[in-house]
MDTraj code that builds the backbone (N, CA, C; nanometers):
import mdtraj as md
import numpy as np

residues = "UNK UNK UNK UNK UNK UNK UNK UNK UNK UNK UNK UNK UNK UNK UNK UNK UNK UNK UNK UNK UNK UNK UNK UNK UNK UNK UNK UNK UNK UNK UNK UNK UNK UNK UNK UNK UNK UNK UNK UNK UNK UNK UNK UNK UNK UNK UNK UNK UNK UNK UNK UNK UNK UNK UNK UNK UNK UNK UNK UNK UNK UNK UNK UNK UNK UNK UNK UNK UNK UNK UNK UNK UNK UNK UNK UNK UNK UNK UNK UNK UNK UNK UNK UNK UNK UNK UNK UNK UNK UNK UNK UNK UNK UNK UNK UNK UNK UNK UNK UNK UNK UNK UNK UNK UNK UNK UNK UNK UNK UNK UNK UNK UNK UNK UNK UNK UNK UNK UNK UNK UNK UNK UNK UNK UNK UNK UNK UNK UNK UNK UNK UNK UNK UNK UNK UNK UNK UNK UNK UNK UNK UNK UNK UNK UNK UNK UNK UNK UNK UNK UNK UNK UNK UNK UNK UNK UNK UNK UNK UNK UNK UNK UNK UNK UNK UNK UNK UNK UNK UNK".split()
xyz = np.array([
    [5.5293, 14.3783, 12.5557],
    [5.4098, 14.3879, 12.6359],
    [5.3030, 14.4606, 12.5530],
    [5.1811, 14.4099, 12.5602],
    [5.0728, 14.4699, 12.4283],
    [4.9825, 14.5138, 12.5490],
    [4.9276, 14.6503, 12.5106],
    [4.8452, 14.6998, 12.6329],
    [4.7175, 14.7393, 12.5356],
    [4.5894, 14.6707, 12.6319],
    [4.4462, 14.6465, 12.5636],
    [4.3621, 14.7843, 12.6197],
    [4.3320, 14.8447, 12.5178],
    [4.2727, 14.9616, 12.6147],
    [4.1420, 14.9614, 12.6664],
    [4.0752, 14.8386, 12.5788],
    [3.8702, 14.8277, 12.5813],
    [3.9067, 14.7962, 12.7136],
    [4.0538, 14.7110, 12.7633],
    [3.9490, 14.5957, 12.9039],
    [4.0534, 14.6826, 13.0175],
    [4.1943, 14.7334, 13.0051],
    [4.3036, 14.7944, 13.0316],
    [4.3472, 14.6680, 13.1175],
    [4.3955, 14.5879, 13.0446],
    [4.4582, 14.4723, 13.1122],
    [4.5973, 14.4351, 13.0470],
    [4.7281, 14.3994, 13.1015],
    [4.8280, 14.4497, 13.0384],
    [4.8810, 14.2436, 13.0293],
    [4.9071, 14.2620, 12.9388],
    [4.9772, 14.0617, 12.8901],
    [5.0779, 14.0750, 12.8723],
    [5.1184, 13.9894, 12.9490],
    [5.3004, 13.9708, 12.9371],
    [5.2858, 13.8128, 12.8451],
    [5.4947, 13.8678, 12.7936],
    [5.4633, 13.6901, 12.7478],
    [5.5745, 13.6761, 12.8008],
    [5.5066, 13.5298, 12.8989],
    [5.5989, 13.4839, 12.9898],
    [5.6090, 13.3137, 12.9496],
    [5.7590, 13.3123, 12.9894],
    [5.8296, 13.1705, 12.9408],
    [5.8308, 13.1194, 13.0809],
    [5.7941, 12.9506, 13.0304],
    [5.7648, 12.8788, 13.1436],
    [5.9054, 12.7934, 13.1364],
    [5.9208, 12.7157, 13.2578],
    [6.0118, 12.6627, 13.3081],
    [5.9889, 12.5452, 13.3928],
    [5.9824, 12.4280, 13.3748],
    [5.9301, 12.3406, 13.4648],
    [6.0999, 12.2972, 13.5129],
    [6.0550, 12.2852, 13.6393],
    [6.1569, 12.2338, 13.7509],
    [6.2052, 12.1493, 13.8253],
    [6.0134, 12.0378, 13.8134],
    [6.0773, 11.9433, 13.8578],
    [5.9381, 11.8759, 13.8505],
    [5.8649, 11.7219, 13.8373],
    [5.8041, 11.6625, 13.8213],
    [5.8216, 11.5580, 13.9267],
    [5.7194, 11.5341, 14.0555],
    [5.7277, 11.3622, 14.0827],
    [5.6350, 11.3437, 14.1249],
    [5.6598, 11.1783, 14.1467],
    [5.5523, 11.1347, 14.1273],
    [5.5130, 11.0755, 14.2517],
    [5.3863, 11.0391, 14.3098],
    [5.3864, 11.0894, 14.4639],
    [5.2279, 10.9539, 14.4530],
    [5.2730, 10.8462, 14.6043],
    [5.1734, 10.7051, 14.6013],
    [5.1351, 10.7413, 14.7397],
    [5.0308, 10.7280, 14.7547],
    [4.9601, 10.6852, 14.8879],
    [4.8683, 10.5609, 14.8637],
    [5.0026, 10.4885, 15.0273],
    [4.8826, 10.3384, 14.9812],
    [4.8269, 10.3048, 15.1288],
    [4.7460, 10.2396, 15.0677],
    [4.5910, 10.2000, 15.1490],
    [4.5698, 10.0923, 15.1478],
    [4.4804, 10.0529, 15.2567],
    [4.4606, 9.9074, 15.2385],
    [4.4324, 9.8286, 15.1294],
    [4.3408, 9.9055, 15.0271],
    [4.2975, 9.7719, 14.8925],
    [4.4294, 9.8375, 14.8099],
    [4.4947, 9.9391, 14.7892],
    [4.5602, 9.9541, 14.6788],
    [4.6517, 10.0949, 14.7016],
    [4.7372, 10.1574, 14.5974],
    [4.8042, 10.2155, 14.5844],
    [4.7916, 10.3683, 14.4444],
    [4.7191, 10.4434, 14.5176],
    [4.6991, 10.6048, 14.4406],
    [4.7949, 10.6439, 14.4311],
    [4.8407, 10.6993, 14.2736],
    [4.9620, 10.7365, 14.2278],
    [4.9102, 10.8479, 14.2221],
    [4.9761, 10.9847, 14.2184],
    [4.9537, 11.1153, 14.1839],
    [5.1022, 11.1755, 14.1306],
    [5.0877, 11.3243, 14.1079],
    [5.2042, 11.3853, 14.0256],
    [5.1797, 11.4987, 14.0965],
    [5.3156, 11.5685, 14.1477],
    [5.3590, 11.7168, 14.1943],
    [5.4254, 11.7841, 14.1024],
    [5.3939, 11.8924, 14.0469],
    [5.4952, 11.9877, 13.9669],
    [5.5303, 12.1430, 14.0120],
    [5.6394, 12.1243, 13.9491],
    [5.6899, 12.2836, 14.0170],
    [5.7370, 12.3709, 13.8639],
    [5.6620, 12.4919, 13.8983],
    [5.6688, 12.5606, 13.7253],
    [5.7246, 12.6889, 13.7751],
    [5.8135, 12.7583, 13.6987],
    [5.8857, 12.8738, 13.7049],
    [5.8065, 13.0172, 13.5854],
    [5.7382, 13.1187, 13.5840],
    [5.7262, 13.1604, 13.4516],
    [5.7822, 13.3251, 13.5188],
    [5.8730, 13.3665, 13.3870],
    [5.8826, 13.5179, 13.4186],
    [5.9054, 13.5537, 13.2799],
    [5.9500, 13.6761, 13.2521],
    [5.9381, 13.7758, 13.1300],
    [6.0995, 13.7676, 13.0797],
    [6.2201, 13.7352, 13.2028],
    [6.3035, 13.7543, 13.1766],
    [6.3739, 13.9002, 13.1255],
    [6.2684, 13.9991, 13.2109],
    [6.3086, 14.0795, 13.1748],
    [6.2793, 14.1600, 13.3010],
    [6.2896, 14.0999, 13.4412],
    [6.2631, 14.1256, 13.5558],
    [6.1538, 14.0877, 13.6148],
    [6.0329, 14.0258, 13.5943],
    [5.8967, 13.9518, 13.6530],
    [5.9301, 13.8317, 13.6542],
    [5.8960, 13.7601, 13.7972],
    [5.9211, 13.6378, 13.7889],
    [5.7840, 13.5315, 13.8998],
    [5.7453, 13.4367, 13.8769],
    [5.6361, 13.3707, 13.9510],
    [5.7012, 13.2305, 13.9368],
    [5.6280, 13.1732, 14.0719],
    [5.6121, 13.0111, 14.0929],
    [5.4944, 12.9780, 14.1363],
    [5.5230, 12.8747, 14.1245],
    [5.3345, 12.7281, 14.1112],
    [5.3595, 12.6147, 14.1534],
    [5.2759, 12.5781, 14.2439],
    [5.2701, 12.4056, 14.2295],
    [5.1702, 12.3486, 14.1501],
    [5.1664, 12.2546, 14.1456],
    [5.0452, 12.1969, 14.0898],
    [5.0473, 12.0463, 14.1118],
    [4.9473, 12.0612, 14.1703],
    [4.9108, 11.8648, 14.2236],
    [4.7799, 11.7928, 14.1006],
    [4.7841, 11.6421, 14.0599],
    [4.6920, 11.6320, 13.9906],
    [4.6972, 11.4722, 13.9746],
    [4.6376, 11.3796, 13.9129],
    [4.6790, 11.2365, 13.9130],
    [4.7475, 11.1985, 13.7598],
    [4.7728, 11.3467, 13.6406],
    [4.8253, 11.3021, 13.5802],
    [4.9181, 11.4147, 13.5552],
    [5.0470, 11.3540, 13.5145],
    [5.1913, 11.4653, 13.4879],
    [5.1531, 11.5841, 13.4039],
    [5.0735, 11.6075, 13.2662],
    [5.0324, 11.6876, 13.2242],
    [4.9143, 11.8237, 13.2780],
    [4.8383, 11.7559, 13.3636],
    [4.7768, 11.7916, 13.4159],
    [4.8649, 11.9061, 13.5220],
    [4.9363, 11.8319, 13.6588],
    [4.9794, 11.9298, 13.7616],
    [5.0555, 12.0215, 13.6830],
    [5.1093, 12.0206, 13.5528],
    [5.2384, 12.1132, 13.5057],
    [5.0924, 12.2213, 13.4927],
    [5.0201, 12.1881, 13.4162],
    [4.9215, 12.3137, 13.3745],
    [4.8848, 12.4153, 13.5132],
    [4.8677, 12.3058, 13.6272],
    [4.7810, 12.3782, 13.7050],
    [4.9123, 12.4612, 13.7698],
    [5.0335, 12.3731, 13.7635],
    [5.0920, 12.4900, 13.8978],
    [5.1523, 12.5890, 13.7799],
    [5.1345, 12.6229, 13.6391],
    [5.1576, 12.7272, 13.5587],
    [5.0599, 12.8357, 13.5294],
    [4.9343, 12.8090, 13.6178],
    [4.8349, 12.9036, 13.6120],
    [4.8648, 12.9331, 13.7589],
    [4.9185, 12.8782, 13.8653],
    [4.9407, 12.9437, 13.9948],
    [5.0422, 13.0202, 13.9616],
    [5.1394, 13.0041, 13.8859],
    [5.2519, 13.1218, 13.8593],
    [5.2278, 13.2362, 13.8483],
    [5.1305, 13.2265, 13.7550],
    [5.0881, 13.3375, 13.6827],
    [5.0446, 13.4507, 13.8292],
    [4.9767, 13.4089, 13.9097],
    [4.9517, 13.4686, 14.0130],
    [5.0238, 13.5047, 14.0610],
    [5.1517, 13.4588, 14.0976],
    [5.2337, 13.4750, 14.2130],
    [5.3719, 13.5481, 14.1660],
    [5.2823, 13.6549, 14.0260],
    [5.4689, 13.6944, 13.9899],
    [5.4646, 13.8418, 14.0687],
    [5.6190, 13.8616, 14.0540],
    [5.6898, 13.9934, 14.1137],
    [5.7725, 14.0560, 14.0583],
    [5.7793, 14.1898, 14.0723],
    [5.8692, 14.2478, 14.0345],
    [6.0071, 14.2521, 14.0916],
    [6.1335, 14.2405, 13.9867],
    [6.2649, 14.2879, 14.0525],
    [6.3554, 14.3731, 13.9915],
    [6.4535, 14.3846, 14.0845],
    [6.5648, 14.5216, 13.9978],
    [6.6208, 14.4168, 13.9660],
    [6.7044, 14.4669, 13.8333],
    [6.7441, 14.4490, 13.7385],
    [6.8505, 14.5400, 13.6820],
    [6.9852, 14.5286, 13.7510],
    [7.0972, 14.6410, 13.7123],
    [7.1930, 14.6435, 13.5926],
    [7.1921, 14.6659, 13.4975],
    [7.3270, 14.6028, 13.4024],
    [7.3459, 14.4120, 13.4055],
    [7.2329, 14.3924, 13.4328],
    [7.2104, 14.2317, 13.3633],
    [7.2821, 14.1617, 13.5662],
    [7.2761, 14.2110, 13.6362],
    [7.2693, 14.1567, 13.7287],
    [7.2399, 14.2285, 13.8443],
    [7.2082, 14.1928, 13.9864],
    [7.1245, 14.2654, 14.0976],
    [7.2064, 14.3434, 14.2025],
    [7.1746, 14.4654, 14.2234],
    [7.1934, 14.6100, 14.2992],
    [7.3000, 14.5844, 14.4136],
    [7.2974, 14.4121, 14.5527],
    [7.3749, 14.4148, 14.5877],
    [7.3555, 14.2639, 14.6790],
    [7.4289, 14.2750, 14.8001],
    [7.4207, 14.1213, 14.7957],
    [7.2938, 14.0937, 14.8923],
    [7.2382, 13.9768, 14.8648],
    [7.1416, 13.9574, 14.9420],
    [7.1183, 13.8052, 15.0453],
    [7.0548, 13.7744, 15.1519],
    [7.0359, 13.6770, 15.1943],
    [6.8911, 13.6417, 15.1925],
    [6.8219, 13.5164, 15.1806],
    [6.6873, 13.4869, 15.2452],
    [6.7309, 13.3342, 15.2830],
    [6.5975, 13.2973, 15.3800],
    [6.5738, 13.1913, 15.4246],
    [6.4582, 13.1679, 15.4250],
    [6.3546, 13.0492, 15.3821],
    [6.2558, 13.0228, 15.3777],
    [6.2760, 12.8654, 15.4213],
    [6.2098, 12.7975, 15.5270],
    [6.2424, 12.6673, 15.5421],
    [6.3543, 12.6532, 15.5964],
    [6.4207, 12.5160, 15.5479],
    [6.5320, 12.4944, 15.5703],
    [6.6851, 12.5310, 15.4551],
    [6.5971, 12.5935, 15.3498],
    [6.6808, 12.6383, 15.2616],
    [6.7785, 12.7969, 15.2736],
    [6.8678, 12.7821, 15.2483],
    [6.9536, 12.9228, 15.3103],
    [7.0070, 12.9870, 15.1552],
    [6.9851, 13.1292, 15.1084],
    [6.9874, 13.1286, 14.9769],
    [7.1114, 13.2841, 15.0288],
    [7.2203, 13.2570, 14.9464],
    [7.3209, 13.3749, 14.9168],
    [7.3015, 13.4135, 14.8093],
    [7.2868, 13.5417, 14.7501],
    [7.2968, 13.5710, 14.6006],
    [7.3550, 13.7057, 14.6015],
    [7.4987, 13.7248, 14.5337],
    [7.5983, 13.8224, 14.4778],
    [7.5885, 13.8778, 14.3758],
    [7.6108, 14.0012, 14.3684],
    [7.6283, 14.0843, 14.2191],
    [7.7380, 14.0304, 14.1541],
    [7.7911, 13.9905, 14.0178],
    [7.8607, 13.9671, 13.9457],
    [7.9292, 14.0400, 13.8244],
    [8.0678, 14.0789, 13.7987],
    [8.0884, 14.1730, 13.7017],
    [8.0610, 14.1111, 13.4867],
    [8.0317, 14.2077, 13.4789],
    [8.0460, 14.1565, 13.3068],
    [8.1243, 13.9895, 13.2504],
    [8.0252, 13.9275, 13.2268],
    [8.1532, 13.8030, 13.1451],
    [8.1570, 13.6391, 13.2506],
    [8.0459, 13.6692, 13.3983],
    [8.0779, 13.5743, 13.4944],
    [7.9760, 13.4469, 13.4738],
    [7.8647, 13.4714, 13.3980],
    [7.7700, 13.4236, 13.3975],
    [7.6882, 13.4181, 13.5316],
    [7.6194, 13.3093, 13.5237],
    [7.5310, 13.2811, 13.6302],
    [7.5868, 13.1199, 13.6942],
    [7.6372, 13.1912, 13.8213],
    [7.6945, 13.0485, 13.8689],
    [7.6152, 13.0336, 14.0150],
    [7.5011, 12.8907, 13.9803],
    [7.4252, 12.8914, 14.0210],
    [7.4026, 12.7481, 13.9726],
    [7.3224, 12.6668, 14.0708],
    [7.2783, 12.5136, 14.0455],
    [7.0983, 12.4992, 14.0555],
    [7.0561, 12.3724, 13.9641],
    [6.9242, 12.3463, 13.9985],
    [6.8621, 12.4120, 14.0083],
    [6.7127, 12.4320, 14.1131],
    [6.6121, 12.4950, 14.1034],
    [6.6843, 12.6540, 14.1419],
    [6.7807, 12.7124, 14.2095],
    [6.8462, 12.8468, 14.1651],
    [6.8674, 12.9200, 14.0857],
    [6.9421, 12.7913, 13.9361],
    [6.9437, 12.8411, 13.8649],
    [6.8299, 12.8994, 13.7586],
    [6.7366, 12.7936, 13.7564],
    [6.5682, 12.8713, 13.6807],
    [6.5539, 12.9399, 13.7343],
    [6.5563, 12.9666, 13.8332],
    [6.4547, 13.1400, 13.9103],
    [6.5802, 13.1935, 13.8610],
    [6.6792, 13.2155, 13.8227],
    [6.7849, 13.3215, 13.8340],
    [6.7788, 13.3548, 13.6821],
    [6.7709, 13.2589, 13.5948],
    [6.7880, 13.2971, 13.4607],
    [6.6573, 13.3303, 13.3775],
    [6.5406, 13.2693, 13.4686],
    [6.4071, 13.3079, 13.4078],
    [6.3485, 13.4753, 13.4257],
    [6.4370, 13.5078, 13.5942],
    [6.4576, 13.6105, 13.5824],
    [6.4545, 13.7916, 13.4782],
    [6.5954, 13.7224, 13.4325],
    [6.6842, 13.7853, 13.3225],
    [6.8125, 13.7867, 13.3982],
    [6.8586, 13.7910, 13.4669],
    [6.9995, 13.7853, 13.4875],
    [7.1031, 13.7194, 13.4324],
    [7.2187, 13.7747, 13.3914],
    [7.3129, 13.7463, 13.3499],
    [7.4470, 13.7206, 13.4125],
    [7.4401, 13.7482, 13.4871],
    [7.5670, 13.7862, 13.5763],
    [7.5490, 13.7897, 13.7522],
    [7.5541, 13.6753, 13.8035],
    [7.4904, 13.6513, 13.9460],
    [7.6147, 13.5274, 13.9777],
    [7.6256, 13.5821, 14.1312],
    [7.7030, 13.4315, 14.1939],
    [7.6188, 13.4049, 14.3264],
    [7.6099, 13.2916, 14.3455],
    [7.5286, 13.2409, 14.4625],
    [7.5486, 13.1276, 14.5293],
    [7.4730, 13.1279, 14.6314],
    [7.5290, 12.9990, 14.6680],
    [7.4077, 12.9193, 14.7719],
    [7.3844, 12.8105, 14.7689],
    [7.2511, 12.7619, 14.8588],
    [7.3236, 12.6486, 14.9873],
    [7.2487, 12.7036, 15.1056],
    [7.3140, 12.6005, 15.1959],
    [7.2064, 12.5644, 15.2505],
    [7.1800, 12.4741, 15.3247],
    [7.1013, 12.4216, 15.4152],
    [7.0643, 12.3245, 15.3167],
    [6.9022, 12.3108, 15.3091],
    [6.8303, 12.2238, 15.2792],
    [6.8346, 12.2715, 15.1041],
    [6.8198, 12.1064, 15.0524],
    [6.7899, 12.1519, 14.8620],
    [6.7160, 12.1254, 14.8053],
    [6.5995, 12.1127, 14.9021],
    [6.4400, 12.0800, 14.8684],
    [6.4504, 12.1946, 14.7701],
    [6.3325, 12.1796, 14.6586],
    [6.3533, 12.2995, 14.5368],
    [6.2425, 12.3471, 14.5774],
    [6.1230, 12.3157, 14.6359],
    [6.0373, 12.4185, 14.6764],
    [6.0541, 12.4726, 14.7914],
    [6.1784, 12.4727, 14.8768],
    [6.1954, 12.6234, 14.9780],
    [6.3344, 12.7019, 14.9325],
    [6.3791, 12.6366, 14.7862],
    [6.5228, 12.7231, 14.7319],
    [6.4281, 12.7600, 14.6586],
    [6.3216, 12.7760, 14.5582],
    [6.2599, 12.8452, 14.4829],
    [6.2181, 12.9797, 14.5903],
    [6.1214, 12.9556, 14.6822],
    [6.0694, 13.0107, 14.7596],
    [6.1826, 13.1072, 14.8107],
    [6.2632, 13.1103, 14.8710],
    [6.3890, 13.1779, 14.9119],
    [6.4184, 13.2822, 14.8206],
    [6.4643, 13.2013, 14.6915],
    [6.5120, 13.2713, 14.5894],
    [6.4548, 13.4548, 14.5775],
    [6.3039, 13.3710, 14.5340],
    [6.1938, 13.5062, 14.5200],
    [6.1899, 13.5765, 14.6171],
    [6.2063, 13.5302, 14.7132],
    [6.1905, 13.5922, 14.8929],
    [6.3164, 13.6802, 14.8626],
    [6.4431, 13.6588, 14.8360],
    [6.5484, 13.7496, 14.8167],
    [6.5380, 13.8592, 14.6836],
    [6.5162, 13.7913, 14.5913],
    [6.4845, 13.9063, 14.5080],
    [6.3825, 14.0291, 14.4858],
    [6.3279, 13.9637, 14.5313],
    [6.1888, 14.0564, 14.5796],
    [6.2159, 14.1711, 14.6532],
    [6.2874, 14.1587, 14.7556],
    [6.3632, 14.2789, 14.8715],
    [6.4481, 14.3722, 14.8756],
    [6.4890, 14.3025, 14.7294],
    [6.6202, 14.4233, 14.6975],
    [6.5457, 14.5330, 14.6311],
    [6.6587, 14.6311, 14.7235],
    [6.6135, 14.7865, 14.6114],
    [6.7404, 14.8333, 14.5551],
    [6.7317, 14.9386, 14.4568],
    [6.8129, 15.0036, 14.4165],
    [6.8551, 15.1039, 14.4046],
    [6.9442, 15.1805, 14.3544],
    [6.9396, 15.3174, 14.4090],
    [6.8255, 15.4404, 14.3862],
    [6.7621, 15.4389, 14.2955],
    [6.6210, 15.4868, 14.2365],
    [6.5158, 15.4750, 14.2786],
    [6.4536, 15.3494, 14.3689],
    [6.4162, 15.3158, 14.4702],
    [6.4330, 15.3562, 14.5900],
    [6.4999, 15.3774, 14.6647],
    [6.5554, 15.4367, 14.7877],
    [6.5890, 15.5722, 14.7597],
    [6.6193, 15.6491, 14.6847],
    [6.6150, 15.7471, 14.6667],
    [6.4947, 15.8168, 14.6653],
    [6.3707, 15.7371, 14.6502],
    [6.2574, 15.8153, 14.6255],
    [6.1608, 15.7747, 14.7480],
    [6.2063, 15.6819, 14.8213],
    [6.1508, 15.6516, 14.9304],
    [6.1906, 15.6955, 15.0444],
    [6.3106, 15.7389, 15.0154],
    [6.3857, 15.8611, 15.1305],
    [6.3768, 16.0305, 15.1270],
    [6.3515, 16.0444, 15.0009],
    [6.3077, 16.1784, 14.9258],
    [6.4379, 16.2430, 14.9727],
    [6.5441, 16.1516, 14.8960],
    [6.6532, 16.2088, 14.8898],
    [6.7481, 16.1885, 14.7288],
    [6.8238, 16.2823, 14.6936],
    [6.8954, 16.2534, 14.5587],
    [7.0044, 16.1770, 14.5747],
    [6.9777, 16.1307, 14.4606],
    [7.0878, 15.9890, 14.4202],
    [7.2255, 16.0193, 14.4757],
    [7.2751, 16.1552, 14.3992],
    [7.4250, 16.2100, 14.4859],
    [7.4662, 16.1895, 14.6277],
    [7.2963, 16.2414, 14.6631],
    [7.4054, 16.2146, 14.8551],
    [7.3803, 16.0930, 14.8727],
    [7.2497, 15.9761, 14.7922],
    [7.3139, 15.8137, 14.8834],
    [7.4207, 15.8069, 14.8323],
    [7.4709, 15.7754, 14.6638],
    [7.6543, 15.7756, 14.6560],
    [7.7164, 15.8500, 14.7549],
    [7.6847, 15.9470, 14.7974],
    [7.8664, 16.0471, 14.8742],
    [7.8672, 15.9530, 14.9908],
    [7.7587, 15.9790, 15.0624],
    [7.7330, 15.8798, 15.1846],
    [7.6414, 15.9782, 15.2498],
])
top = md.Topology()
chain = top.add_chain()
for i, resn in enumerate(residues, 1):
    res = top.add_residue(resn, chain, resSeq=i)
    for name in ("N", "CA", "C"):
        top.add_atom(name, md.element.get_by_symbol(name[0]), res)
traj = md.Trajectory(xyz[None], top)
């Protein structure tokens, strides 16, 4: 991360991820308008993570635009020993998103649009699981919706204005 001091604006370099491309007709009486939907993933992989759509009439085009909506829409997450603090649920839509802490050595067992948000992440070590619907724009959406919520113990500790010892004792 390079920090500019004239403007104090901080640049990440974030790796993009495209997820999924289609291609999308509305027809009409004289004829048939083709257009393109894209879905772009960008994070640091080192805990920031964003998504984008981008609509446009040509494939190059929507990837650009929904990779400048990313850029907007990133967040911060915990990030514990290469996988997350504890287990979590979201639902966005019809998509139902489980995601588990995993020990050393498990990888990331995880499918499709799950798996980009999980590894663009940085995570290493995650088990999950998606039920409901597998539309990738409400399992993307979910995804972030779950990661986003988790805290950790450093977090809650300071939002309780209590020490780490007594959340461990209980």
């Amino acid at each position: 991360m390079v920090f500019n001091k004239e403007k104090k604006i901080k640049f990440l370099e974030l790796k993009e991820r495209l997820v999924g491309v289609t291609r999308v007709c509305k027809v009409t009486k004289g004829r048939r308008y083709f257009s393109f939907s894209a879905i772009v993933i960008k994070g640091n992989e080192k805990g920031i993570v964003g998504y984008g759509f981008g609509k446009s009439k040509e494939a190059p085009d929507a990837i650009h635009k929904a990779g400048e909506q990313a850029k907007k829409n990133l967040c911060k997450v915990c990030i514990s020993n290469g996988t997350i603090p504890h287990e979590q649920e979201a639902k966005y839509g019809g998509a139902h998103i489980l995601i588990r802490p995993a020990s050393e050595g498990t990888g990331i067992i995880a499918g499709g649009a799950l798996r980009a948000v999980l590894e663009t992440v940085g995570l290493r070590n995650v088990l999950s699981k998606s039920k409901g619907s597998s539309n990738p724009h409400n399992i993307i959406k979910a995804t972030i919706k779950a990661l986003s919520i988790m805290r950790d113990v450093y977090i809650i500790s300071k939002q309780r204005g209590v020490s780490i010892q007594k959340i461990l004792n209980g």
